[in-house]
C-alpha positions in Angstrom: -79.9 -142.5 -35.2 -77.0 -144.4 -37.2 -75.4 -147.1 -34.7 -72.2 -145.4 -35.7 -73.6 -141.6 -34.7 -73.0 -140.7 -38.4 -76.5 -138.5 -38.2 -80.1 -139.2 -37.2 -82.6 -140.0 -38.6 -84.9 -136.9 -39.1 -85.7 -133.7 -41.4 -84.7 -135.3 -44.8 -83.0 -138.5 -43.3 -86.4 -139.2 -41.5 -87.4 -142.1 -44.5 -83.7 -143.6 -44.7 -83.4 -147.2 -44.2 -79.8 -146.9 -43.6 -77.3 -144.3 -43.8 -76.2 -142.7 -46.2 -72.6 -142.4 -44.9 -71.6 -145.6 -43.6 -74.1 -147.9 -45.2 -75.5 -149.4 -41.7 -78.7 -150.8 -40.8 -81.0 -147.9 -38.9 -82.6 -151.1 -37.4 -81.8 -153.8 -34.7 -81.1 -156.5 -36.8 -81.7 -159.4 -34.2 -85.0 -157.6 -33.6 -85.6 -157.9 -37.5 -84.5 -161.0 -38.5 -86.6 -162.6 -35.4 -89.6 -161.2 -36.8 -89.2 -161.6 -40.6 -88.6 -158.0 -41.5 -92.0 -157.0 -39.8 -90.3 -155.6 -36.4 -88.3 -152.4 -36.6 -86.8 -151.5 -33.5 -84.1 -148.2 -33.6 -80.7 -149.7 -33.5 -79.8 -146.3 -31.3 -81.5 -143.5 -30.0 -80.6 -140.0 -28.8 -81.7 -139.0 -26.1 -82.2 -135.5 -24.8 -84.1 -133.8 -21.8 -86.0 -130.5 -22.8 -85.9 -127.3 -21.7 -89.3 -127.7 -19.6 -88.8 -130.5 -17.3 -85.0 -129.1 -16.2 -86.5 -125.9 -15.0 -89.6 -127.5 -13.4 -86.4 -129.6 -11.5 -84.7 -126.5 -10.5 -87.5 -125.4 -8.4 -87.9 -129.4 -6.9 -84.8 -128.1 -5.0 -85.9 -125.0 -1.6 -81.8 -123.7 -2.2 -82.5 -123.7 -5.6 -85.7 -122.0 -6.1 -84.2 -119.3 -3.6 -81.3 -119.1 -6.4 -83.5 -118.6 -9.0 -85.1 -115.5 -7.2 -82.1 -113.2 -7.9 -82.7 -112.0 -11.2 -86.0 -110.4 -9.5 -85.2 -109.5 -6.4 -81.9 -107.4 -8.5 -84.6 -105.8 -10.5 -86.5 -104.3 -8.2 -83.8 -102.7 -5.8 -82.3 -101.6 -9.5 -86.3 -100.0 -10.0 -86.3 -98.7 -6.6 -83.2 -97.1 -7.2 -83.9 -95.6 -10.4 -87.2 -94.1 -9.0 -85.5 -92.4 -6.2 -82.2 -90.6 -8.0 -83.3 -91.0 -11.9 -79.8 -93.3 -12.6 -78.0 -96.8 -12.1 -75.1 -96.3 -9.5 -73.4 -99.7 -10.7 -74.1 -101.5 -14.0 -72.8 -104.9 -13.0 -75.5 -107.1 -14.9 -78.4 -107.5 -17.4 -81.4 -106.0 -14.9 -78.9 -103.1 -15.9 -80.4 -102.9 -19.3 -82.7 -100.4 -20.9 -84.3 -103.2 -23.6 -84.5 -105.3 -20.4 -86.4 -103.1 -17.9 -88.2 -101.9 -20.8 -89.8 -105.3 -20.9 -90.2 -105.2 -16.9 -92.2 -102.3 -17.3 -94.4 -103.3 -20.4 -95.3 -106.3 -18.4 -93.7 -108.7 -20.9 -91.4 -110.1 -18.3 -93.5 -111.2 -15.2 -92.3 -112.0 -11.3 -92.3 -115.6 -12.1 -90.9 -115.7 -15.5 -87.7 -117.3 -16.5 -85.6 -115.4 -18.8 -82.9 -117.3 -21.1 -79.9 -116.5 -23.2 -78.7 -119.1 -25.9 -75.5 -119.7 -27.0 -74.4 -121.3 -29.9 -70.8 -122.0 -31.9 -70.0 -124.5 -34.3 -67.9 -127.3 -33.9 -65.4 -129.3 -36.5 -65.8 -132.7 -35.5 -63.2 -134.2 -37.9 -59.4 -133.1 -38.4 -58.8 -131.4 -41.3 -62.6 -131.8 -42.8 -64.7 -129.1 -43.0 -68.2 -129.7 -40.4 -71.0 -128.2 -40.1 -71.7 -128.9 -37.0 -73.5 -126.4 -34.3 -74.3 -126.2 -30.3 -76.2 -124.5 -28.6 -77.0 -124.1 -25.0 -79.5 -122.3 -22.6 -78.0 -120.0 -19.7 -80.8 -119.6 -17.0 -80.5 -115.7 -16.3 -82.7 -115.7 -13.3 -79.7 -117.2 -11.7 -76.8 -115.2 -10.3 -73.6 -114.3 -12.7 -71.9 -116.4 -10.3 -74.3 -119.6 -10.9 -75.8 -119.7 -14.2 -72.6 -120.5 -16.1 -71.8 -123.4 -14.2 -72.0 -126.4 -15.9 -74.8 -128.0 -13.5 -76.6 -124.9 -14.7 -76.2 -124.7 -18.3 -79.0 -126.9 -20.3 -78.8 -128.3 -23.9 -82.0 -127.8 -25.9 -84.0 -125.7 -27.9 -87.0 -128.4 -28.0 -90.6 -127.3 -27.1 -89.5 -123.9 -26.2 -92.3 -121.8 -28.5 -94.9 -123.8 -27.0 -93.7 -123.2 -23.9 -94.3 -119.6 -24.3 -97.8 -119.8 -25.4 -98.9 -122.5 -23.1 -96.6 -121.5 -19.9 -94.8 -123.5 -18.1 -96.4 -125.7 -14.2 -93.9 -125.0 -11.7 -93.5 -126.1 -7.9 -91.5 -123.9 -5.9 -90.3 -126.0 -2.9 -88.8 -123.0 -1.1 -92.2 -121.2 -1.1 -94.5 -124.6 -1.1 -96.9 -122.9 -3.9 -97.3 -123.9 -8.0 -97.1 -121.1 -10.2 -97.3 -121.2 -14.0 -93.7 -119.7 -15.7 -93.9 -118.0 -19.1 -90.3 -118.6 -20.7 -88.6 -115.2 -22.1 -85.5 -114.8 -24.1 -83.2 -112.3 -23.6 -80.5 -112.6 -25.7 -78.4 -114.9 -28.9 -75.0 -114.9 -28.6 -72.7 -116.3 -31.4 -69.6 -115.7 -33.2 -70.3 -113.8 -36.5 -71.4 -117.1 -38.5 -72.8 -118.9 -35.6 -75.5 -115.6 -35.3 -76.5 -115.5 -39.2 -78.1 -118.9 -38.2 -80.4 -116.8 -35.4 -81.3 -113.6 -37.2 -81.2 -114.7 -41.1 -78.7 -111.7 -41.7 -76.2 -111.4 -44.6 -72.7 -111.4 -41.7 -69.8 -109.5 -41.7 -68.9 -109.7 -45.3 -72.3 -108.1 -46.6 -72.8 -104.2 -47.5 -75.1 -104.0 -44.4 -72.9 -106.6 -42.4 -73.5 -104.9 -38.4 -74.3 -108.3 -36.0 -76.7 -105.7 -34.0 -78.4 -104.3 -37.3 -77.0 -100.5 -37.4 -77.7 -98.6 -40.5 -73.7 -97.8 -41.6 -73.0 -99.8 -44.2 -69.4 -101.4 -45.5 -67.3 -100.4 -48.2 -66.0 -103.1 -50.9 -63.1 -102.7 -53.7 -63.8 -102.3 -57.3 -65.0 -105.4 -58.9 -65.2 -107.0 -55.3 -67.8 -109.0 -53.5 -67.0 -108.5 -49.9 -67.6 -105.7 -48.0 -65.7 -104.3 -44.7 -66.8 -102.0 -42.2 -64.6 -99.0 -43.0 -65.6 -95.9 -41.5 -63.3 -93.9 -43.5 -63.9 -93.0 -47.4 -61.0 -94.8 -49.2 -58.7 -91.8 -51.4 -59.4 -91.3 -55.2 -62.0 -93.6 -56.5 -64.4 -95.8 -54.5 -66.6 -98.4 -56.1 -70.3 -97.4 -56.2 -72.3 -97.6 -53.3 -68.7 -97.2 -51.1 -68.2 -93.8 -51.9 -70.5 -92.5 -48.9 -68.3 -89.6 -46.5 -66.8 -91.1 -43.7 -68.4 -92.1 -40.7 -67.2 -90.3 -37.1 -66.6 -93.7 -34.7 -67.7 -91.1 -31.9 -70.9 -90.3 -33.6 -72.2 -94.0 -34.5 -75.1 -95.1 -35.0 -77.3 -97.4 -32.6 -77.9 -100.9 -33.3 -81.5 -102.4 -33.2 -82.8 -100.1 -36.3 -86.3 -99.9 -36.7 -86.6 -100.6 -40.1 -85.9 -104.0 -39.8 -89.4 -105.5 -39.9 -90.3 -103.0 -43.0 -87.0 -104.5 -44.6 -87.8 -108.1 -43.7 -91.2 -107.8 -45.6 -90.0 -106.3 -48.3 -87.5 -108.9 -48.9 -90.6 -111.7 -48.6 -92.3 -109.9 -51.1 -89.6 -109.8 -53.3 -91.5 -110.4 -57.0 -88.7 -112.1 -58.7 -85.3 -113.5 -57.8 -83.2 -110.8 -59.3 -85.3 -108.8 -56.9 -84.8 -111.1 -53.8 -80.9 -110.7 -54.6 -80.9 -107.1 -54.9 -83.1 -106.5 -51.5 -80.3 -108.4 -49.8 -77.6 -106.6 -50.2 -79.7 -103.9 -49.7 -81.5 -104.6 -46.2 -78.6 -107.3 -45.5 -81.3 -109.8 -44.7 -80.8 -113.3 -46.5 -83.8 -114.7 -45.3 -86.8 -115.3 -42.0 -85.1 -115.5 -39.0 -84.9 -119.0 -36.8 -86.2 -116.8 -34.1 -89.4 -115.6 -35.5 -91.2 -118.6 -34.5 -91.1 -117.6 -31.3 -93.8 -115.4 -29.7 -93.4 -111.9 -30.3 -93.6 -110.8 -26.5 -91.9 -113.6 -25.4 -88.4 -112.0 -26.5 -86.6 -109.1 -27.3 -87.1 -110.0 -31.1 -84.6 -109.4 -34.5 -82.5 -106.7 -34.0 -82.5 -106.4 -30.2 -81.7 -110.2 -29.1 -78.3 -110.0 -30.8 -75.6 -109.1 -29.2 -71.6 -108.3 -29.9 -68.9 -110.4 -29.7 -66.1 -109.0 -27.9 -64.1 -112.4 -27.2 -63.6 -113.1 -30.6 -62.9 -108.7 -31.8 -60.1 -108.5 -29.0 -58.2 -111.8 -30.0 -59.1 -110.4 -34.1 -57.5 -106.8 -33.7 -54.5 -108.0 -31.5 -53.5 -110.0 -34.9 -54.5 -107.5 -37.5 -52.7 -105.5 -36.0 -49.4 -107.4 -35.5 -49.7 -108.3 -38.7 -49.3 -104.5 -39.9 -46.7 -103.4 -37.7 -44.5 -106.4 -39.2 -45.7 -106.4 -42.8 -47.0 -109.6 -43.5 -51.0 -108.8 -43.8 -52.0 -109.8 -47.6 -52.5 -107.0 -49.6 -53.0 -106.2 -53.4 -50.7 -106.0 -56.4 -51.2 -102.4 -56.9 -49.7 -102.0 -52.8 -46.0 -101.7 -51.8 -45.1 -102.5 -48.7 -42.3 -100.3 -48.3 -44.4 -97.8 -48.3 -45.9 -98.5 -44.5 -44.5 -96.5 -42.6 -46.0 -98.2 -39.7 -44.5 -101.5 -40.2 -42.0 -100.8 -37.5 -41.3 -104.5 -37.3 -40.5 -106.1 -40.4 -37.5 -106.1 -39.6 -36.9 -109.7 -37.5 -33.9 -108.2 -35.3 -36.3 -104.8 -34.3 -38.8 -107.5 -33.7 -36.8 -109.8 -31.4 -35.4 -107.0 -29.6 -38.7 -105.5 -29.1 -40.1 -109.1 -27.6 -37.5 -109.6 -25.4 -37.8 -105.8 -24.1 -41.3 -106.7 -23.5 -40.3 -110.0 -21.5 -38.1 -107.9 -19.5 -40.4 -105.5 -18.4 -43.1 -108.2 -17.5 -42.4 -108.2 -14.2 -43.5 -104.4 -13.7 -46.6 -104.9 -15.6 -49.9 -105.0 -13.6 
């Protein structure tokens, strides 16, 4: 990699004989100049540990290996206890899950497998400069929801993972003396809304079919407009075409994972022209082949089902859309008036000082 970490030297940097940033040498240059230009030695390396030989380490470990035993031993008392009254008494993790058991009992998911969640955000490495920079890690599910988001727990890497799942994984279990060989299995993605485009290859929130867990209600845009929202309800008078559908009853919405994902996947790939590619993506709101499908089909839940919802990032979202309208402030369009929001209780900055320190006061008989 650059000496000055500017970016490595792979994918399209991978014939570079210096970077394109800084200008420096990718090479040692005592190395090079003691051997006339003949001797090229990395001036820096990354280095990173994969997936594989972090898991073969947990099970090096008896207290360990007995950790990494909970996600199965949960399963079956939650099996046991669905056989004997039909129902979960207590949903208090993912062995809870339908999609999850579902793959228990299809014999996707083995006694000895380890099953994985990723997690991935991006990152802006410089102040006021736009980066494109993302992270991901893997969260070890077999462990307890008390372990496996500890940082001793949590590993970095998405290397060697597919051929992991074809080839398995050589594991000794200390607590148990005995080798066993592991096949991998991921659960679940989870991302903020632009993080999870980068797993599934879906168009995001803005797009006519913008749902993160692929349902089929699609958005609603303005006229002459490019971005879709996820209004349920039919705007009044005119709608634009294609956002004129009735409204849509939030008690009575739809489930995520759709089926026809696959079917609308292909057809985008067979797209015979690029006006065609462009319309099939708004359509389908697939942009393009997942990251994921390079995995092994029965390896993981698959595109739809491996994504999940973000409810971190919704709470903190609707607490300041919201604010925003009571006050007045949100942006709005030329043809709007303000003072005609009745709801705006607060634009007026006495109401909303009084109202903040009434809430101050009463925080100590808040629970």
């Amino acid at each position: 990699m650059c000496p000055n970490s500017c970016a490595a030297f792979t994918g399209p940097y991978a014939n570079l004989e210096e970077c394109s940033l800084c200008g420096a040498s990718r090479w040692n240059q005592a190395r090079l100049q003691g051997t006339n230009g003949q001797g090229k030695v990395p001036a820096k390396r990354f280095t990173t540990v994969p997936l594989g030989p972090q898991l073969q380490a947990f099970y090096r470990d008896p207290e360990q290996a007995r950790n990494m035993r909970y996600l199965h031993e949960h399963t079956q008392k939650i099996i046991a206890e669905l056989q004997e009254t039909g129902s979960i008494s207590l949903v208090d993790d993912i062995a809870a899950g339908w999609d999850y058991l579902g793959a228990i009992l299809a014999g996707d998911i083995k006694e000895d497998d380890i099953v994985l969640m990723v997690s991935l955000d991006g990152a802006q490495l410089y102040e006021s400069k736009q980066s494109d920079c993302w992270l991901y890690i893997w969260i070890i599910l077999n462990l307890a929801p008390d372990k496996r988001y500890k940082k001793v727990h949590v590993c970095p890497g998405l290397h060697h993972v597919a051929a992991l799942q074809c080839e398995g994984l050589r594991i000794w279990d200390a607590s148990q003396d005995r080798v066993f060989s592991s096949d991998l299995y991921l659960l679940f993605t989870t991302a903020d809304g632009p993080g999870l485009v980068c797993w599934d290859g879906m168009v995001g929130h803005s797009g006519k079919n913008g749902c993160r867990v692929y349902c089929p209600t699609p958005g609603r845009r303005k006229f002459h407009g490019t971005h879709y929202y996820p209004a349920l309800l039919r705007p009044r008078g005119n709608c634009a075409p294609g956002s004129d559908h009735p409204d849509v009853d939030v008690f009575e919405l739809p489930l995520g994972g759709s089926g026809d994902y696959a079917h609308n996947l292909l057809r985008l790939v067979s797209a015979p022209s690029q006006r065609q590619w462009d319309a099939r993506k708004t359509e389908t709101g697939i942009t393009k082949l997942p990251l994921l499908l390079g995995l092994k089909p029965s390896r993981s839940l698959g595109v739809p089902l491996c994504m999940t919802t973000d409810l971190m990032h919704l709470a903190g979202n609707l607490s300041d859309l919201l604010i925003s309208l009571w006050r007045g402030t949100m942006e709005c369009s030329n043809s709007d008036d303000k003072d005609s929001w009745d709801w705006a209780v607060f634009r007026d900055e006495d109401v909303w000082t009084s109202h903040g320190q009434a809430v101050e006061d009463a925080g100590t008989s808040i629970p």
